[in-house]
C-alpha positions as CSV (number, residue, x, y, z in Angstrom):
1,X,0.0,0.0,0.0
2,X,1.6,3.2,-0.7
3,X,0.7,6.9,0.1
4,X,0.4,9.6,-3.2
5,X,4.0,11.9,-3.9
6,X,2.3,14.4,-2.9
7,X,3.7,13.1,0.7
8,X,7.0,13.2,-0.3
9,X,6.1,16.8,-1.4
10,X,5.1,17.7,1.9
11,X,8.1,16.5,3.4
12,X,10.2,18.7,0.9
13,X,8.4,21.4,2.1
14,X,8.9,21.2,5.5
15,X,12.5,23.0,4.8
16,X,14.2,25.0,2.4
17,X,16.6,22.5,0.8
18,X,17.8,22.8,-2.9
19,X,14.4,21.7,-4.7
20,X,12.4,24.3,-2.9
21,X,15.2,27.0,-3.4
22,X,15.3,25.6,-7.0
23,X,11.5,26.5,-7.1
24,X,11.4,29.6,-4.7
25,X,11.5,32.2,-8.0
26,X,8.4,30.5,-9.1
27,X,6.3,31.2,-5.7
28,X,7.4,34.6,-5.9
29,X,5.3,34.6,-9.2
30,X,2.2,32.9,-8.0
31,X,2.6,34.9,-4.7
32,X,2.2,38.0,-7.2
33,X,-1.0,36.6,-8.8
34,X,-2.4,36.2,-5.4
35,X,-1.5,39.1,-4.1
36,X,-3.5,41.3,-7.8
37,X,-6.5,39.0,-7.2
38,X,-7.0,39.5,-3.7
39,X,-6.3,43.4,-5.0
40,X,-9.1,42.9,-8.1
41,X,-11.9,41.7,-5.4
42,X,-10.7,44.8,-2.8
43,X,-11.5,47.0,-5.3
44,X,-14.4,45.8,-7.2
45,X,-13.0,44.5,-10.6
46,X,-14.0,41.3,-9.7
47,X,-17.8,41.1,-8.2
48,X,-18.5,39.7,-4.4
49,X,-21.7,39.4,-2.9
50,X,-23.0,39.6,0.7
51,X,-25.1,37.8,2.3
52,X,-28.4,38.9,4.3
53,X,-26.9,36.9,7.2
54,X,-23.2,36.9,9.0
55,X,-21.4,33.9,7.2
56,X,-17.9,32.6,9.1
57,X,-15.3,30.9,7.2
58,X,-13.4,27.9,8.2
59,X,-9.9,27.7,5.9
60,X,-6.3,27.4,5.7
61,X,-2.9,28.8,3.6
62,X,-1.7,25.8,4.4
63,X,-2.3,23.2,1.3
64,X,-3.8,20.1,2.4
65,X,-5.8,19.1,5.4
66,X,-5.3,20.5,8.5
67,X,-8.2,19.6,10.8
68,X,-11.0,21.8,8.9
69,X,-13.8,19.3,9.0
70,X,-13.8,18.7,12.3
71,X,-13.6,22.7,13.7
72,X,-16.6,23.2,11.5
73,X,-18.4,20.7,13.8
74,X,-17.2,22.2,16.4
75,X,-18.1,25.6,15.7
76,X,-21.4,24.3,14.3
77,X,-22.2,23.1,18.0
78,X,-21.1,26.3,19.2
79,X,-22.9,28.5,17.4
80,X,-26.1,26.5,18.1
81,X,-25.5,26.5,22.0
82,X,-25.9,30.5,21.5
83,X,-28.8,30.4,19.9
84,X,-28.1,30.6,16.6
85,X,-29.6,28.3,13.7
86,X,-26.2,27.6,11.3
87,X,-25.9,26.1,7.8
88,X,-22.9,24.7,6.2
89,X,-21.8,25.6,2.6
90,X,-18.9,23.5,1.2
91,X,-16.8,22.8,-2.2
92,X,-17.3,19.0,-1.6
93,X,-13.9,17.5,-2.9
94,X,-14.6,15.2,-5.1
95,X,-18.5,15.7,-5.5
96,X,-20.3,14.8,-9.1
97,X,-21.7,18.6,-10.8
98,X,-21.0,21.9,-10.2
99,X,-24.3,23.0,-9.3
100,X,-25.9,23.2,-5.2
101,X,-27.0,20.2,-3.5
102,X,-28.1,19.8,-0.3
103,X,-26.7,16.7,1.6
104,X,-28.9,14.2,2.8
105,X,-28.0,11.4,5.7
106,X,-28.4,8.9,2.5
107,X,-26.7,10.9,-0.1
108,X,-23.3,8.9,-1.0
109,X,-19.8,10.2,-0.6
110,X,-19.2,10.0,-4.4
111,X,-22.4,12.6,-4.8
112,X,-21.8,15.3,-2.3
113,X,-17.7,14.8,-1.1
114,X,-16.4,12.7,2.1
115,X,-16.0,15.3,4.4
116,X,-19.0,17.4,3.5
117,X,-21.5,13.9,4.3
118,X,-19.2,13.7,7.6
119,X,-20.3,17.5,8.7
120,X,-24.5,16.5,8.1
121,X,-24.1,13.4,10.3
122,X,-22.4,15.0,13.2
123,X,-23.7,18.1,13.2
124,X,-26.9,17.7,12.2
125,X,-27.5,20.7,10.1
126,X,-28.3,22.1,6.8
127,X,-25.5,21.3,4.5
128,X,-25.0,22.2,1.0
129,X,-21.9,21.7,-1.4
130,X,-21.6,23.3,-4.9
131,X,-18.9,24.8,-7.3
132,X,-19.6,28.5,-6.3
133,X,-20.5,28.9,-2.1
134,X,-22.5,32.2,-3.2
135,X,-24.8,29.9,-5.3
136,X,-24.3,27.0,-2.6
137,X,-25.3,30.1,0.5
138,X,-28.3,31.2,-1.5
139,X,-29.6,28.1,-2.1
140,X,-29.3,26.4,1.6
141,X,-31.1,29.7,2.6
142,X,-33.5,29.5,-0.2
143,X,-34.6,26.0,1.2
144,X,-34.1,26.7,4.8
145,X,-34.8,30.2,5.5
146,X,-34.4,29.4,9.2
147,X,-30.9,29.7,9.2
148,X,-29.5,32.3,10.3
149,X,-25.6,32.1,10.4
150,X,-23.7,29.9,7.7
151,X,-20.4,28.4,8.1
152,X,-18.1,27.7,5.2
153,X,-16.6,24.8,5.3
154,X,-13.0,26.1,3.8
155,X,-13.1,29.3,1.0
156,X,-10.7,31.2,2.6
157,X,-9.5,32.1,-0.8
158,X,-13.1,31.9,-1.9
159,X,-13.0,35.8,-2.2
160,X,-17.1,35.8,-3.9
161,X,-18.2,35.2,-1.2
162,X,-18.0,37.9,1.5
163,X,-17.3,37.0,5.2
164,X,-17.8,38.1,8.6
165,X,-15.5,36.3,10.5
166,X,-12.2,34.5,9.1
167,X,-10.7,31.4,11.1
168,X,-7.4,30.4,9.6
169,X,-6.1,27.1,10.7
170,X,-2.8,25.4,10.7
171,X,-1.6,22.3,12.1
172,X,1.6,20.6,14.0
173,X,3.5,20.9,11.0
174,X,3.4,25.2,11.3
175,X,3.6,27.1,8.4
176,X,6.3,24.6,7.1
177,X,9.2,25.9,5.3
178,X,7.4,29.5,4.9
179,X,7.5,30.1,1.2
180,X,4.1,29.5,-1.1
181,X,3.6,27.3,-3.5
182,X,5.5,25.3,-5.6
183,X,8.7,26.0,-3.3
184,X,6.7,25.6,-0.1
185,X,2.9,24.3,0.9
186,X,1.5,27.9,1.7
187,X,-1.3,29.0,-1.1
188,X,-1.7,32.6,0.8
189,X,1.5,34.6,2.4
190,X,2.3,34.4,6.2
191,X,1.4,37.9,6.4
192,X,-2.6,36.8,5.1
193,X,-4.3,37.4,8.5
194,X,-8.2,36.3,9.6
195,X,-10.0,37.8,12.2
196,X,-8.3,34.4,14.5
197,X,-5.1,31.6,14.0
198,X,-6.4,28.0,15.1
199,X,-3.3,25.5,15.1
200,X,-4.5,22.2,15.6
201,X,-1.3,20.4,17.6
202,X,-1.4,19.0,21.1
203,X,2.7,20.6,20.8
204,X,3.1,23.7,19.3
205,X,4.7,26.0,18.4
206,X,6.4,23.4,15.6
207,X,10.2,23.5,15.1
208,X,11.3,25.5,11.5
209,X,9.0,28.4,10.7
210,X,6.0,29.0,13.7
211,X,3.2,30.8,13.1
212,X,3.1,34.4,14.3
213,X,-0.2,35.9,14.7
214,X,-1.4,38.3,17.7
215,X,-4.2,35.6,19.4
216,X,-3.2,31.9,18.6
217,X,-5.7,29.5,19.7
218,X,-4.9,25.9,20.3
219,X,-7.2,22.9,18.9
220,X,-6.4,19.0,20.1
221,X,-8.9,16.3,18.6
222,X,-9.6,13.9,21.0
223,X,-10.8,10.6,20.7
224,X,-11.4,8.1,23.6
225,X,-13.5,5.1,21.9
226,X,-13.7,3.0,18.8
227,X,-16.6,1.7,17.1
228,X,-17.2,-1.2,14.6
229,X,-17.7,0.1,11.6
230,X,-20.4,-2.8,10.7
231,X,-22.7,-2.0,14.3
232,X,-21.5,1.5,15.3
233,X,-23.5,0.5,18.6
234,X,-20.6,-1.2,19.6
235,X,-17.8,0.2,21.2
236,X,-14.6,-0.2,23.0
237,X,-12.2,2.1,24.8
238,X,-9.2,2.7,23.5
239,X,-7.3,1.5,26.4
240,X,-9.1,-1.7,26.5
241,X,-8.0,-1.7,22.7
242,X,-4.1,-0.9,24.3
243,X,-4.3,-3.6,27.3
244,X,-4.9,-6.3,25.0
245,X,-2.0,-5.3,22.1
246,X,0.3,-4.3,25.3
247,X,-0.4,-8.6,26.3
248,X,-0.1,-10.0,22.9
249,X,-3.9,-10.7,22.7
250,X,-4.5,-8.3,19.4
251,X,-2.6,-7.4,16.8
252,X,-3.7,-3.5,15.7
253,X,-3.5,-1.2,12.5
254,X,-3.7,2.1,11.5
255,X,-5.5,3.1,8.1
256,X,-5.6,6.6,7.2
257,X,-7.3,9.0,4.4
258,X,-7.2,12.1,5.3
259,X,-4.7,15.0,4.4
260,X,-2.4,14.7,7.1
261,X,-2.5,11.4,8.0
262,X,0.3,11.3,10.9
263,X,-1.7,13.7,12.9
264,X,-4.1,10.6,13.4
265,X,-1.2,7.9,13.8
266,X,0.1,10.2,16.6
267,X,-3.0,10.3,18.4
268,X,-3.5,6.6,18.3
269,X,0.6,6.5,19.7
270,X,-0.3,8.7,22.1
271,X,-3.4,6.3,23.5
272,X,-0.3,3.5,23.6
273,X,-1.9,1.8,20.5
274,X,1.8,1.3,18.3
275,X,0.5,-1.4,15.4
276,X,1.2,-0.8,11.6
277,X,0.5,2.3,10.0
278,X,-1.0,2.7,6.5
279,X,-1.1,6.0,4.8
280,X,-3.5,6.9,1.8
281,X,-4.1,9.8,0.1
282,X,-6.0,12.3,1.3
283,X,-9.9,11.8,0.0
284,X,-9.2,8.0,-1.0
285,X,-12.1,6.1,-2.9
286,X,-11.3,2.9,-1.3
287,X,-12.4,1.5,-5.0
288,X,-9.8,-1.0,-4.0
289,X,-9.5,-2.2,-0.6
290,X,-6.8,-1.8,0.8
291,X,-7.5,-4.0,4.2
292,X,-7.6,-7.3,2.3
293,X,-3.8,-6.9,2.5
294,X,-3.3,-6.2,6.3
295,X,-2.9,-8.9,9.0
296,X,-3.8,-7.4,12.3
297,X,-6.8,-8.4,14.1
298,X,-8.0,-5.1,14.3
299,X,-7.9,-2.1,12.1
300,X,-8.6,1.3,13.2
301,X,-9.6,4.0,11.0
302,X,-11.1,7.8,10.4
303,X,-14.7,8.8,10.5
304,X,-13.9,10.6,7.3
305,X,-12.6,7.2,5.5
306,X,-15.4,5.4,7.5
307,X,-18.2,7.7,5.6
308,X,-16.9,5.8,2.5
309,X,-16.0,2.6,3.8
310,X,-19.4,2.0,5.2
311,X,-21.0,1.9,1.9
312,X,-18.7,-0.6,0.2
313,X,-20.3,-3.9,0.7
314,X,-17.0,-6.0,1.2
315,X,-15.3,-3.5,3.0
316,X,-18.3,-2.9,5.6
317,X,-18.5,-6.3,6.6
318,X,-14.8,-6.6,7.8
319,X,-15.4,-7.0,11.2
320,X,-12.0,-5.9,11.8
321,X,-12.7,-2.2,11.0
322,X,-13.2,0.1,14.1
323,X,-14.2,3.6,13.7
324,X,-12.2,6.0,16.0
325,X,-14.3,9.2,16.3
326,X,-12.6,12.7,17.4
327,X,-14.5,16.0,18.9
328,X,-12.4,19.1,18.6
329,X,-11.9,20.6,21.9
330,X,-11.1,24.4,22.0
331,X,-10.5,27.7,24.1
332,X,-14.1,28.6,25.4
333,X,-12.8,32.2,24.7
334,X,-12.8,31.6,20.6
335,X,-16.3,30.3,21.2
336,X,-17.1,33.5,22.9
337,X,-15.5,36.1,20.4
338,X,-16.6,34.5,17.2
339,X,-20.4,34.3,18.6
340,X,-19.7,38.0,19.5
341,X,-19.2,38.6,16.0
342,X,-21.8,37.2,14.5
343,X,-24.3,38.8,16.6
344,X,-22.6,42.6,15.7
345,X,-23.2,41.7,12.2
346,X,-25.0,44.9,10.2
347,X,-24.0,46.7,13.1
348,X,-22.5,50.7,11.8
């Protein structure tokens, strides 16, 4: 089984060795185009549109996945517990058409995007993904005019759409080697500030470049259980799971999906659970199964490869497959700022 090169990218970009050097006149070049159409949008050459309600978006400079998904649950919740009514607007990697479509609890990964099916069943709101979010925000308000806030599930660079409140989120790995794209991982310039800096990482700052940003909030995604993914009623803790490796009784593996898939092998070797570790590429189809090939008597995975996997006939059955589900857990004073935000909105 073997990860995608853009793995061995990311490991080229963690410094500034002679490839990214090699490629550091070309960033300068796309850090130019960023820079004129972020310009163009400030002033008005290319069209944005607000919307009759405060929308907060969820995004990152940093290319890849860096724990978006599960901070829009998370903020989702939040938002709800101060009596707002929030919808969800999202690109939906990988979704079929361009045009909006709301997400359904039966609508399949293939149709709307892994990640965007993973937001309706946890947070249990409106979600809709399409090509554009201002068509995408209009229509989810169009069919539920109840909303009142809407989260965007990434579009930082999404300039169309105009925002409220900007999180900008970064993981363990920093702000890698510094330099933008090709010669580094960033797609916006350190210097791109939102209204606040989430770095999901139980250690930070991270060694090389660290993020500098006047509030820095920290996000850990914390996981206590696993649950077969054929009977999600059934659960064990994750120290059970370690008793039994730690005395021979199970052999245990790690299957990953997601953008950053150490993040989740650390948090397993942090719960004392040290088996095999399998990387895929981030958004994996599983249109070959991958567990056929792994002896272990027990294979843990994501909820956003499990969205997938549950839906794959051979690969749900595998009674070997446990689910480990993560809650974001945050600074109570993010929660309180960003909901003071959105309740200022239209306010001269």
């Amino acid at each position: 089984m073997k990860s995608s090169s853009f793995t061995d990218w990311m490991a080229i970009w963690q410094y500034r060795g002679w490839l990214a050097q090699l490629l550091w006149p070309l960033s300068l070049v796309f850090r130019l185009v960023v820079w004129l159409r972020r310009k163009a949008y400030l002033a008005g050459f290319f069209r944005s549109f607000r919307l009759p309600v405060p929308v907060v978006v969820v995004g990152n400079i940093f290319i890849g996945g860096t724990g978006k998904t599960p901070l829009t649950i998370w903020l989702v919740e939040a938002l709800r517990r101060a009596g707002f009514c929030p919808g969800v607007v999202s690109r939906g990697y990988g979704s079929k058409g361009g045009e909006p479509k709301e997400v359904l609890l039966d609508t399949l990964p293939a149709s709307s995007g892994d990640e965007p099916l993973l937001i309706r069943l946890n947070a249990a709101c409106p979600v809709v993904v399409g090509c554009r979010r201002v068509d995408a925000a209009r229509f989810l308000l169009e069919r539920h005019p109840e909303v009142d806030v809407i989260v965007s599930d990434d579009g930082l660079q999404h300039y169309a759409l105009q925002r409220d409140v900007e999180i900008v989120l970064f993981d363990g790995r920093g702000a890698g080697n510094g330099w933008m794209l090709p010669a580094g991982p960033l797609r916006e310039p350190l210097t791109r500030r939102g209204d606040f800096t989430v770095v999901n990482s139980m250690n930070y700052p991270a060694p090389g470049n660290p993020i500098y940003a006047p509030d820095i909030f920290l996000m850990q995604l914390e996981g206590d259980e696993a649950e077969q993914l054929i009977d999600r009623s059934r659960r064990m803790r994750l120290t059970d799971l370690s008793e039994k490796a730690r005395h021979g009784a199970l052999r245990i593996a790690a299957v990953a999906g997601i953008g950053n898939p150490a993040r989740f092998f650390t948090m397993l070797r942090t719960a004392h659970l040290n088996g095999a570790a399998f990387p895929l590429p981030d958004h994996f189809d599983y249109a070959t199964n991958p567990f056929s090939e792994i002896d272990a008597d027990v294979i843990l995975i994501t909820e956003k490869d499990a969205v997938k996997c549950a839906r794959i006939e051979a690969i749900a059955k595998d009674t070997r497959i446990w689910v480990v589900p993560v809650k974001a857990q945050l600074d109570h004073g993010l929660e309180e700022k960003i909901v003071e935000k959105c309740r200022g909105y239209g306010v001269a």
